[in-house]
N, C-alpha and C positions, 0 to 999 in steps of 0.2 A: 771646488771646495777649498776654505782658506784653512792654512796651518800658519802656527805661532811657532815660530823659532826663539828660545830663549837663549844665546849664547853667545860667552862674552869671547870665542875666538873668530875675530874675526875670514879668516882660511876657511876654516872648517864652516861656519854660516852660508860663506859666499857658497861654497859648494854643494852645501845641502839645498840653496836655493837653486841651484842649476840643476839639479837632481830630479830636484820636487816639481819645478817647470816642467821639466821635460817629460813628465809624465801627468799633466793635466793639473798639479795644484797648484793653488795663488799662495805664494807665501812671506807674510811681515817676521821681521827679524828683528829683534831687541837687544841688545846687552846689557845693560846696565837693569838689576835689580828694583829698580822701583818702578822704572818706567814699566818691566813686565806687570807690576803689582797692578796696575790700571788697564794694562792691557788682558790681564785675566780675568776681569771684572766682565769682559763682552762676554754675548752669547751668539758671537759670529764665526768662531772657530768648531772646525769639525774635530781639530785636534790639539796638543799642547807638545812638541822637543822642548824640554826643561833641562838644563847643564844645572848642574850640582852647587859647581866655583864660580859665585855670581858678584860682582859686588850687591853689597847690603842692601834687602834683603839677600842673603843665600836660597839656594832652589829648595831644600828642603821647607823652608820657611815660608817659601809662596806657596809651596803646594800644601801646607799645613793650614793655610789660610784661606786657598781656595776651599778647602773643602767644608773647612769649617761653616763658609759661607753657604753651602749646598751646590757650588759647583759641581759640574756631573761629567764636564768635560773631559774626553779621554786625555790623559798624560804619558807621554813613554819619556824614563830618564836616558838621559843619555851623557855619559860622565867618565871618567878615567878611574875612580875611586873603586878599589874594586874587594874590599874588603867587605867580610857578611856584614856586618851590622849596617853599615850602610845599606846593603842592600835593602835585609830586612827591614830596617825605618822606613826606607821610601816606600814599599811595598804595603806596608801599612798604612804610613800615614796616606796611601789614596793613589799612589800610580799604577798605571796598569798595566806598565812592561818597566823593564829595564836594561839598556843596553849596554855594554864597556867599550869604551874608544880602546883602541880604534876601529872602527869598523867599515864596511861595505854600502855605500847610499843603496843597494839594490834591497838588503836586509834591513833597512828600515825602514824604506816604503811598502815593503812584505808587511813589517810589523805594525807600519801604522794602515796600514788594511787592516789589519784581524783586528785591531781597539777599536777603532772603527765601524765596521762591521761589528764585531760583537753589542758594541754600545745604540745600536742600532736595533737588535732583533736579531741577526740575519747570520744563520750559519754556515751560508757559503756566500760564493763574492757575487751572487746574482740577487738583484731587487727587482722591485716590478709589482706587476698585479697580473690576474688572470689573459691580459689582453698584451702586455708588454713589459718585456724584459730588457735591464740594463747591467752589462756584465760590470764589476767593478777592475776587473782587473786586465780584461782586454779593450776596456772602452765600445766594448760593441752592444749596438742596441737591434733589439730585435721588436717588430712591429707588422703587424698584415703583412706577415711572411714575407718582409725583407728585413735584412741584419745590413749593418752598417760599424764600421768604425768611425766614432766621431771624433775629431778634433778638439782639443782642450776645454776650449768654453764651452764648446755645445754639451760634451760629457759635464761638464761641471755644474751646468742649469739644470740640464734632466737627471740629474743627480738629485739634484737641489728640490727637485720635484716629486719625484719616485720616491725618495726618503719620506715623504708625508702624502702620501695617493688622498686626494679627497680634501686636502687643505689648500686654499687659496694663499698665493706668495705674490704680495706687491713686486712692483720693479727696485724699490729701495732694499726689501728683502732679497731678492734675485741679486743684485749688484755687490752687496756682501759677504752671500755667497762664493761668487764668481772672481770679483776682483781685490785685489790686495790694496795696501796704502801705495800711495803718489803715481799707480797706475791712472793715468788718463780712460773716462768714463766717455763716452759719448750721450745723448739723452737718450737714442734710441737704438743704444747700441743691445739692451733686452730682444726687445722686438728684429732687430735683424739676424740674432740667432733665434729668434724663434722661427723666424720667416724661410732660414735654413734647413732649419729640422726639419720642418713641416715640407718643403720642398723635396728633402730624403724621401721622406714616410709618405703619408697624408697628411690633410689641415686638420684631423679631429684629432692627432697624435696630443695635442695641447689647445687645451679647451682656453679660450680669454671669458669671462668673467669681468663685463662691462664695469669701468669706474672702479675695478678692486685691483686686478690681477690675473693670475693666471694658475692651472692647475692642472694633475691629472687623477682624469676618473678613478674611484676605485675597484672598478670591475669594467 
């Protein structure tokens, strides 16, 4: 799953991306204000870290913008400013947490689970369909009565999949999912986690859908 880091200190970025790696996300980091204004514009984020003190645009400014647009993406602020109105504006105008520096990377990744999840459907960290479950917070998937911890990527596709049971996801879609910017892609670097999983599991764990993609059943 990719996360958008909006934040112009650079320390604190680099560390949220170590964070966020090590726990299975892909994550693009931004600073500068306008670049994020384009980069909120995808619909390849599962989530949005937005800092407050941006250059121009400021965060409140993007996320007044995003949503205006009908952006649906989850947002948790994360900012020093710790005054109510702040608060309350960002709150309103459309984010779905709010956190005060400094903080713990362990309470963020907590938090960007529940916007997550929540924005999803799902009231606890397990998705799936009747046949297979995928824990979000332990990375363990369960299938024909094996459970398994998977490894980043492979958590990250069957993520990518289990989040829509029943919808076909190209390789360009899977890839966007999975990987961040100036990460090196292989052509068939899809198909050799899939070749993984299915190795774990069974080969019906993910269905290929000739000439489309790939999916999983909804029951």
């Amino acid at each position: 799953m990719r996360i958008l880091v909006v934040e112009d200190d650079r320390m604190l970025a680099l560390g949220l991306q170590r964070a966020l790696s090590d726990v299975g996300m892909s994550v693009d980091w931004i600073a500068d204000g306008k670049l994020a204004e384009e980069a909120m514009k995808s619909d390849s984020y599962a989530a949005v870290l937005l800092d407050l003190s941006l250059p121009a645009p400021d965060g409140l400014t993007l996320l007044r913008e995003a949503r205006s647009r009908g952006a649906s993406v989850p947002v948790v602020i994360i900012t020093a400013r710790d005054d109510l109105d702040t608060r309350l504006n960002g709150l309103d105008l459309g984010a779905d947490d709010f956190v005060l520096k400094p903080f713990e990377p362990s309470e963020i990744i907590a938090r960007l689970r529940a916007v997550i999840r929540r924005h999803s459907g799902h009231a606890t960290s397990k998705i799936g369909t009747s046949n297979i479950a995928l824990d979000l917070a332990s990375h363990e998937l369960s299938y024909g009565g094996v459970t398994e911890v998977l490894p980043h990527r492979e958590f990250a596709l069957m993520r990518a999949l289990l989040e829509r049971p029943g919808i076909i996801l190209s390789r360009s879609q899977l890839e966007e999912k999975i990987y961040g910017w100036g990460e090196e892609v292989e052509s068939n670097a899809v198909e050799v986690l899939i070749f993984y999983i299915r190795r774990r599991f069974d080969k019906q764990v993910i269905r290929n859908v000739r000439g489309a993609g790939w999916m999983i059943p909804k029951t």
